[in-house]
C-alpha positions as CSV (number, residue, x, y, z in Angstrom):
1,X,87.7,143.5,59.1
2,X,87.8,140.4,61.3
3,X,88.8,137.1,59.7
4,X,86.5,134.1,59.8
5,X,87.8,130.7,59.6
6,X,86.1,128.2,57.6
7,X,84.3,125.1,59.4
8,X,83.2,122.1,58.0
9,X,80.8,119.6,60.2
10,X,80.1,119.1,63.9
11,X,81.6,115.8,63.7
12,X,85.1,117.2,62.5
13,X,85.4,119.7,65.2
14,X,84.5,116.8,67.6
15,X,87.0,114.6,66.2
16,X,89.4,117.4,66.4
17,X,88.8,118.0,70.1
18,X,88.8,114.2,70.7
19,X,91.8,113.0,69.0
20,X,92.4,109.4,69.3
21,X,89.8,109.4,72.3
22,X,87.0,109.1,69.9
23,X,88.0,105.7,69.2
24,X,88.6,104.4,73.2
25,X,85.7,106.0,73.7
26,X,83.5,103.6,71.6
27,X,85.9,100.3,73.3
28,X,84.8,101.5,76.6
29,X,81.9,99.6,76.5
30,X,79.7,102.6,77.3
31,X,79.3,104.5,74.4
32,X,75.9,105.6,73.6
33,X,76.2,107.5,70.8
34,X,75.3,104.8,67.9
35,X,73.0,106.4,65.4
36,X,70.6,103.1,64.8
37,X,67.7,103.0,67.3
38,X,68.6,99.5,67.3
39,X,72.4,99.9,68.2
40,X,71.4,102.4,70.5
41,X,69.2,100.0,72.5
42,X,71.9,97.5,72.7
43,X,74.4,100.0,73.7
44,X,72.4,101.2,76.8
45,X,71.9,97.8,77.9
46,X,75.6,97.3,77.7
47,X,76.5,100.5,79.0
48,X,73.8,99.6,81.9
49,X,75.6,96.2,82.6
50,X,79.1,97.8,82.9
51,X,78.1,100.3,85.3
52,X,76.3,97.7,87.3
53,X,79.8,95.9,87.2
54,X,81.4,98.9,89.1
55,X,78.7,99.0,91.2
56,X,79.2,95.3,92.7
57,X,83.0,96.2,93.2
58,X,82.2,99.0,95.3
59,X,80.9,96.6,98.7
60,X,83.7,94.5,97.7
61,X,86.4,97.4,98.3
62,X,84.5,98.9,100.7
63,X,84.6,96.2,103.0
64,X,85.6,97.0,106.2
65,X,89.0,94.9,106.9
66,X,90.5,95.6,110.8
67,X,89.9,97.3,113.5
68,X,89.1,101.4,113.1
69,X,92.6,102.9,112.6
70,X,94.4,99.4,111.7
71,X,96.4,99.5,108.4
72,X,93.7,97.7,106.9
73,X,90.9,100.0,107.9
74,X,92.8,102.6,106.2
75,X,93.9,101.0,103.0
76,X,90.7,99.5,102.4
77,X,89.2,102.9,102.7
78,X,92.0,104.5,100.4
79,X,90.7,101.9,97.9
80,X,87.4,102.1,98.8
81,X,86.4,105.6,97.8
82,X,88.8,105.0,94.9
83,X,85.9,102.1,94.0
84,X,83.1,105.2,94.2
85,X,85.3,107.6,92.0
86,X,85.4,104.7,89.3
87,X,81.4,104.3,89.6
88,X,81.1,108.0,89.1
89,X,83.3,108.2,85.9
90,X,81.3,105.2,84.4
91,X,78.1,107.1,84.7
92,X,79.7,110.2,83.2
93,X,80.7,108.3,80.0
94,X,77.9,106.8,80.1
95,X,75.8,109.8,80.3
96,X,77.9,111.8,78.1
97,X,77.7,110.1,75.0
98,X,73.8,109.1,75.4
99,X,73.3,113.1,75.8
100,X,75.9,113.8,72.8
101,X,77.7,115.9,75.2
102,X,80.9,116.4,73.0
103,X,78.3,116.8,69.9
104,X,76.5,119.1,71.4
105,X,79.1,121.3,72.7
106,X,81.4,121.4,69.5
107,X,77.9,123.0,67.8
108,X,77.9,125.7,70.0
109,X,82.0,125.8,69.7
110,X,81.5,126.3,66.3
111,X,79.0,129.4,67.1
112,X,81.6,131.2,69.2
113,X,84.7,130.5,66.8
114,X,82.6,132.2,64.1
115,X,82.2,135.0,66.5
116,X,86.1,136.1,66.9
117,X,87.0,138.9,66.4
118,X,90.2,137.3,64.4
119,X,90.7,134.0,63.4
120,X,93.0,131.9,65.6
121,X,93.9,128.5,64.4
122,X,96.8,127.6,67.0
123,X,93.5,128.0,69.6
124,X,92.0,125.4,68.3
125,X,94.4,122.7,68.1
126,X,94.4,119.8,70.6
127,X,97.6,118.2,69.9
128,X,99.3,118.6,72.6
129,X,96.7,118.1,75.0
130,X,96.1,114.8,73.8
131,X,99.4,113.5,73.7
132,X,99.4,114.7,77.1
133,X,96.6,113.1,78.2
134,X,97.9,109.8,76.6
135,X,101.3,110.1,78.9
136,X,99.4,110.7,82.1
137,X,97.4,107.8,81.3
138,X,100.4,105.6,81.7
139,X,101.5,105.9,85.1
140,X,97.4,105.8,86.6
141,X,97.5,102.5,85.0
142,X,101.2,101.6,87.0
143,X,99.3,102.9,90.2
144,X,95.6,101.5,89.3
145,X,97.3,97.3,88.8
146,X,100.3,97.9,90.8
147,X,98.7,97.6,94.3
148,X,95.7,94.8,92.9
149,X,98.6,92.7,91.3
150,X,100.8,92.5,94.7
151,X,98.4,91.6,96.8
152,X,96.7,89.1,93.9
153,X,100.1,87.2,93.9
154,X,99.8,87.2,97.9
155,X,96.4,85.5,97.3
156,X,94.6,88.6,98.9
157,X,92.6,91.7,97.7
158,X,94.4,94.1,100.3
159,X,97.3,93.2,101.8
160,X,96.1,93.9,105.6
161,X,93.3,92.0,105.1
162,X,92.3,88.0,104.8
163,X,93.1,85.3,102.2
164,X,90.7,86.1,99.5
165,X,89.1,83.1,97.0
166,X,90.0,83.4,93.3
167,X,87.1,84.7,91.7
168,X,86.8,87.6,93.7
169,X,90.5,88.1,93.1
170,X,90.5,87.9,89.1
171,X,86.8,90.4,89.4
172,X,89.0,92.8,91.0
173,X,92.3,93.1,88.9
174,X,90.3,92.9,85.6
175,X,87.6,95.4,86.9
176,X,90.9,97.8,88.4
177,X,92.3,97.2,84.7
178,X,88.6,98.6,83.0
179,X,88.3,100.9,86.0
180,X,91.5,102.8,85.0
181,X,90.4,102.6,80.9
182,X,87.4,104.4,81.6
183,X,88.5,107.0,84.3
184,X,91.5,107.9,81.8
185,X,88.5,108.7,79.3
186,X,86.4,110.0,81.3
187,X,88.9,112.4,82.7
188,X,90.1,113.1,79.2
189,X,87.0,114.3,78.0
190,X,86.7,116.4,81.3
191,X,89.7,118.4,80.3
192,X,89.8,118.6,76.6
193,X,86.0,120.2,76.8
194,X,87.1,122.8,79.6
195,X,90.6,123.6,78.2
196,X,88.5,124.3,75.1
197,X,86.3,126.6,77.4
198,X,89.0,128.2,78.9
199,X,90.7,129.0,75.8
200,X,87.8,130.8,74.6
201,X,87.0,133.1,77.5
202,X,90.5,134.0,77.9
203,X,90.8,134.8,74.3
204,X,87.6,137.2,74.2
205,X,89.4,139.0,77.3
206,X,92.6,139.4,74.6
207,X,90.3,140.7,72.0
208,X,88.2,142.6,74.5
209,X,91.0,144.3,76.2
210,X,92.7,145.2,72.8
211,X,89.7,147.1,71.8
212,X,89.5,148.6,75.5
213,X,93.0,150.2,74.4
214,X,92.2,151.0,71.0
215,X,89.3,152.9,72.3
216,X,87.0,150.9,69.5
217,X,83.9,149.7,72.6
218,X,82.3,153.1,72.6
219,X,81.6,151.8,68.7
220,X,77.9,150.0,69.3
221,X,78.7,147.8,66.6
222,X,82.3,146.5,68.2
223,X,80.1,146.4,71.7
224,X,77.3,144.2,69.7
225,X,79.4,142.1,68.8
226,X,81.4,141.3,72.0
227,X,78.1,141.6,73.4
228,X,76.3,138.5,71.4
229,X,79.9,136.7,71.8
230,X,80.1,136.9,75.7
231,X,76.5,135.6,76.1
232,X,77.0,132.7,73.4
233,X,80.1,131.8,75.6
234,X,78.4,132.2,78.8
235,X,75.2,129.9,77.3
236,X,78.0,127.3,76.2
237,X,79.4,127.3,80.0
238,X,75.8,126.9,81.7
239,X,74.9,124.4,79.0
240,X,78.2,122.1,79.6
241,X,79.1,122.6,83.2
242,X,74.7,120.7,83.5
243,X,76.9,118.0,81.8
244,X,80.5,118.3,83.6
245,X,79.3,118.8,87.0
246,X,78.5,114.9,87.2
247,X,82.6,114.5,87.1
248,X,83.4,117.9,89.2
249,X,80.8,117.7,91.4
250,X,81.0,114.2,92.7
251,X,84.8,113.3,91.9
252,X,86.1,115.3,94.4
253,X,84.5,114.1,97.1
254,X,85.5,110.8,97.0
255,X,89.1,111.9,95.8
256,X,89.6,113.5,98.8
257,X,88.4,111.0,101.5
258,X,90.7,108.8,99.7
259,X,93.3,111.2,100.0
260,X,92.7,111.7,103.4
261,X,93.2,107.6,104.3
262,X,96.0,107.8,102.2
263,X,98.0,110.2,104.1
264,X,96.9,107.8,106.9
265,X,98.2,104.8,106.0
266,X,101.8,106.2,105.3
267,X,102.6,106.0,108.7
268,X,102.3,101.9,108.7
269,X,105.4,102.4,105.8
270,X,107.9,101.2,108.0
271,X,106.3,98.4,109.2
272,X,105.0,97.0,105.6
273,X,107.2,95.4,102.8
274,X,109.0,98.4,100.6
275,X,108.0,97.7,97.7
276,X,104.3,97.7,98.4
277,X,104.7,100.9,100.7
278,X,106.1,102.6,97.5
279,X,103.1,101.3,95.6
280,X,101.0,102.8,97.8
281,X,103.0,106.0,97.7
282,X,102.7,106.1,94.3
283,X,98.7,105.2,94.6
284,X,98.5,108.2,96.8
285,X,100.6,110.6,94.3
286,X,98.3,109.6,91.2
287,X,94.7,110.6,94.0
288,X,96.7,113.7,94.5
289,X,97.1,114.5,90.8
290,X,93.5,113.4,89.6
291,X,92.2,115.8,92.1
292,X,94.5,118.6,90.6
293,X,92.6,117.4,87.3
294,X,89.7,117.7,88.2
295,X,89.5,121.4,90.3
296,X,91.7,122.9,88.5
297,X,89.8,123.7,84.7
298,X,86.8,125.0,86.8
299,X,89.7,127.3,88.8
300,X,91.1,128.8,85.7
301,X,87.3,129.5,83.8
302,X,86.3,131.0,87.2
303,X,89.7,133.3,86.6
304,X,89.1,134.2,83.3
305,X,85.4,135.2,84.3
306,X,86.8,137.6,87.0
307,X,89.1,138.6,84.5
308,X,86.3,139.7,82.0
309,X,84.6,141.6,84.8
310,X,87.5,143.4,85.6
311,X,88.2,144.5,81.9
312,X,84.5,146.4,81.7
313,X,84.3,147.8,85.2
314,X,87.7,149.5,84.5
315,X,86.5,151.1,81.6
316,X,86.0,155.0,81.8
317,X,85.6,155.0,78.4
318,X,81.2,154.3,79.5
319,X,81.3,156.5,82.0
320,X,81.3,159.6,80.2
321,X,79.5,157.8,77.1
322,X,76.6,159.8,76.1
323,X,74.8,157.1,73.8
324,X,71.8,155.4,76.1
325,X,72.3,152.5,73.4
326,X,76.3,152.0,74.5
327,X,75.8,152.3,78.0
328,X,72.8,149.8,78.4
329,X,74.8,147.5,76.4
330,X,77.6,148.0,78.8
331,X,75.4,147.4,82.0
332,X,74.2,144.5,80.4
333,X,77.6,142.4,80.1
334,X,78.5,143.6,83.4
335,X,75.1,142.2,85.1
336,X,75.1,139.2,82.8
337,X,78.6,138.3,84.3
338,X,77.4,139.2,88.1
339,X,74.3,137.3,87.9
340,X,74.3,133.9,85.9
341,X,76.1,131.4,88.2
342,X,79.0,129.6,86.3
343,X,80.6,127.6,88.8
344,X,80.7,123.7,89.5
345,X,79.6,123.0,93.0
346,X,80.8,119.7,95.1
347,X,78.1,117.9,96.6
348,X,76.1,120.8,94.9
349,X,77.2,123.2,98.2
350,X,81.3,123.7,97.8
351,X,82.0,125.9,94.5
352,X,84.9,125.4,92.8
353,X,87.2,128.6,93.0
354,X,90.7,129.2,93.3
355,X,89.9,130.3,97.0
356,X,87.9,126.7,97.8
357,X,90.6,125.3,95.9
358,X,93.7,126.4,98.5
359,X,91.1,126.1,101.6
360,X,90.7,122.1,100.3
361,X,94.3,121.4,99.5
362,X,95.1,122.7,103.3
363,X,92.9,121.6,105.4
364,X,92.1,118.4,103.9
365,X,95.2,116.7,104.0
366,X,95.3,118.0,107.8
367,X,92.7,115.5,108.3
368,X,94.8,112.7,107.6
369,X,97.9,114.0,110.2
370,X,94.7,114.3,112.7
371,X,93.9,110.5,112.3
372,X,97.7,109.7,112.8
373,X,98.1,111.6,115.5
374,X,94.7,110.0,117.6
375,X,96.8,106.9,116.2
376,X,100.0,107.9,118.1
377,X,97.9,108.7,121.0
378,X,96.5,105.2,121.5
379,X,99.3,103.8,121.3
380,X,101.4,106.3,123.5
381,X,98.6,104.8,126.2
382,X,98.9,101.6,125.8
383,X,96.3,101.3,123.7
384,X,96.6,99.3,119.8
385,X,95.7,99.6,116.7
């Protein structure tokens, strides 16, 4: 007889999976979630004015400073898809808490946890993760002000570029400083939600493949049961990857362009200051980690699918099953699996697997070597840069 664990409110599995994020969430100046119709309205306006702040940094950082290939062309392009990532996490949060994404997620949460097979309440604790998440946080913030508050001591905004006036100095360290608040949440919320995902799926293959070996699926009341478990998982997964796939789909992209003119810009380290050539080092390392961050939970569902898949085709147990009932069941989990599309796409084209994964992490970075080598070249012909 399986064992059921008791669940009190929606709000106290969210609160659970949240941690002390609930409360940055609502200083982020983006939350949406009020309850008033009046609070609501003012929140969205808010919210609305915060992401237009983002917005108006974008040109800003995006401004092209040197000649094509010049140490400025590249850092301000390293920063400058930085600028779009941080535009893209605003409208996530943004998004997220005026759809009740986290609300509406632990409600079907709770559906599936009722649906175990045993109770499991190490699965559902976020602990760790959040402490985690509260660690990483610190060293994006020594990358995110780091690089702003060098060059804003130098009286610039990037260090190969021009003298910069005041204001638009003092828009860009406080908006680097919000930039990196909301990005950490953002991001937070991104993984807490698909570790939560994972953890299921990869649990109903535990319970599924113990039955498998305690021959127990040919019972049509053990298969019902998986049965109405996989698709309530697999309805949770469609429902909150419409929601995630604003982060996983779009993120990337700009991650990696970054990525890309950072890689660039480390061969000009020898002939800028070492401290700020370690800054941007250490700039690049935290891209390169984010990007992990973000490809990675979408890797590991995509895994624990294929895992599921594998469990019922090798199964002879349906093969020589003589109950219609069993076998139809069967066929349906398999083509359910086969035929409802569970992956994040980039740029709605790329999907995110472990293979598109490896091909991104070696041929992008490639790019970057290309665009120092042309570099070399022009200079090996006279040429400058």
């Amino acid at each position: 007889m399986s064992t059921l664990p008791v669940f009190s409110s929606d709000d106290d599995i969210s609160s659970e999976l949240l941690g002390p994020f609930r409360y940055l969430v609502k200083l982020s100046l983006l939350d949406c979630s009020a309850k008033s119709k009046r609070m609501t309205i003012f929140t969205c306006i808010l919210g609305l004015f915060m992401i237009v702040v983002t917005l108006i940094r974008i040109p800003i950082l995006m401004e092209t400073v040197g000649t094509p290939l010049s140490f400025g062309w590249g850092e301000g392009n390293f920063f400058g898809y930085s600028a779009l990532f941080g535009f893209v996490c605003s409208l996530c949060v943004f998004g997220w808490t005026k759809n009740g994404l986290v609300q509406k997620f632990c409600g079907r949460l709770v559906r599936v946890r009722m649906l175990r097979q045993v109770a499991n309440p190490k699965l559902d604790n976020f602990r760790i993760l959040h402490i985690l998440a509260l660690c990483f946080s610190i060293p994006w913030f020594v990358a995110m002000m780091s690089w702003i508050i060098y060059n804003f001591i130098n009286g610039k905004i990037y260090y190969g570029g021009g003298e910069q006036n005041f204001l638009s100095r003092i828009f860009i360290l406080v908006t680097n400083f919000y930039i990196w608040y909301i990005s950490t949440i953002c991001l937070a919320i991104y993984i807490f939600i698909s570790s939560a995902l994972n953890r299921e799926v990869n649990y109903f293959n535990e319970e599924l493949q113990k039955a498998k070996e305690e021959k127990t699926l040919k019972n049509i009341g053990v298969l019902e049961k998986f049965d109405i478990r996989q698709n309530e998982i697999l309805e949770m997964i469609l429902v909150t990857n419409g929601s995630l796939s604003s982060l996983g789909g779009f993120a990337p992209f700009f991650l990696l362009w970054s990525l890309i003119n950072g890689i660039y810009i480390t061969s000009f380290f020898n002939s800028n200051p070492l401290l700020y050539s370690i800054i941007l080092g250490f700039n690049l390392a935290a891209i390169i980690f984010y990007i992990f961050f973000v490809l990675i939970p979408p890797c590991t569902l995509q895994e624990h699918l294929k895992s599921t898949n594998c469990i019922l085709i090798n199964n002879d147990e349906f093969e020589c099953t003589k109950d219609p009932i069993v076998y139809q069941t069967y066929r349906i989990m398999i083509d359910r699996l086969q035929k409802i599309e569970t992956r994040i796409c980039i740029i709605a084209s790329l999907p995110i697997t472990q293979n598109t994964f490896a091909a991104c992490t070696f041929i992008i970075p490639n790019f970057g070597f290309l665009l120092i080598i042309i570099k070399k070249v022009i200079l090996a012909n006279g040429g400058h840069v």
